[in-house]
N, C-alpha and C positions, 0 to 999 in steps of 0.2 A: 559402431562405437556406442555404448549403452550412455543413456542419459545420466548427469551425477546428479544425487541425492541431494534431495531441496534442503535448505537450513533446518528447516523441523525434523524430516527423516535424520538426518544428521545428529539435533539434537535429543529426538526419542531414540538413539542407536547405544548414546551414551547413560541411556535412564537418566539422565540430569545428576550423574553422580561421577567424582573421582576418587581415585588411590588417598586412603588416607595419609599414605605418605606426602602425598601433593598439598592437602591442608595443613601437614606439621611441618613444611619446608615453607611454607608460607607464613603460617604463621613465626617458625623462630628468625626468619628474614628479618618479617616487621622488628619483631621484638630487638634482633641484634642492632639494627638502624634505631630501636625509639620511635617508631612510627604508631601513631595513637592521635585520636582524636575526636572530633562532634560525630564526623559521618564518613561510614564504610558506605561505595557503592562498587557493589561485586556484579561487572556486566558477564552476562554466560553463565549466572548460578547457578543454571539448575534446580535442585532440593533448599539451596542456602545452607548448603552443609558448613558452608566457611565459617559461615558464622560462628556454631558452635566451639571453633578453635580460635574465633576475634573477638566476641564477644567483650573480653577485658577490656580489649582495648581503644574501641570507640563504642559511643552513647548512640548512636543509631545505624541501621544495617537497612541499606537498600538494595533489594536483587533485582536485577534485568536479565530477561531470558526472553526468546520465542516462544520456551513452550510456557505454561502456568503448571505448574507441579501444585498441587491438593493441600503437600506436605509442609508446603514452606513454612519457616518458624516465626509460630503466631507475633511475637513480638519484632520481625520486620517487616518492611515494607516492600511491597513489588507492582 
């Protein structure tokens, strides 16, 4: 039985990215709930693509992830 893939294999498998369907089902969730505020922390972000679809809606965006993506958007945090 083959060994499973560490957290980080797992997480470079996925490029640190989803279905942008996944960020507009998230995002109109929040939205339909009112959910908004000081501080987004998105565990698992990968790139912090979320962001660009929450942005609205809170004043600051925290990513947590294994890997450190390059990309992340200069204006949050990780």
């Amino acid at each position: 039985m083959p060994d499973a893939p560490s957290v980080e294999e797992r997480s470079l498998a996925s490029a640190g990215r989803s279905d942008r369907a996944i960020y507009k089902m998230v995002a109109e969730a929040l939205h339909s709930r009112d959910v908004g505020g000081e501080r987004l922390i998105d565990v698992g972000c990968g790139h912090g693509a979320a962001w660009h679809y929450l942005e609205g809606r809170f004043s600051e965006y925290i990513g947590v992830d294994v890997v450190r993506y390059d990309d992340f958007p200069p204006n949050g945090s990780s």
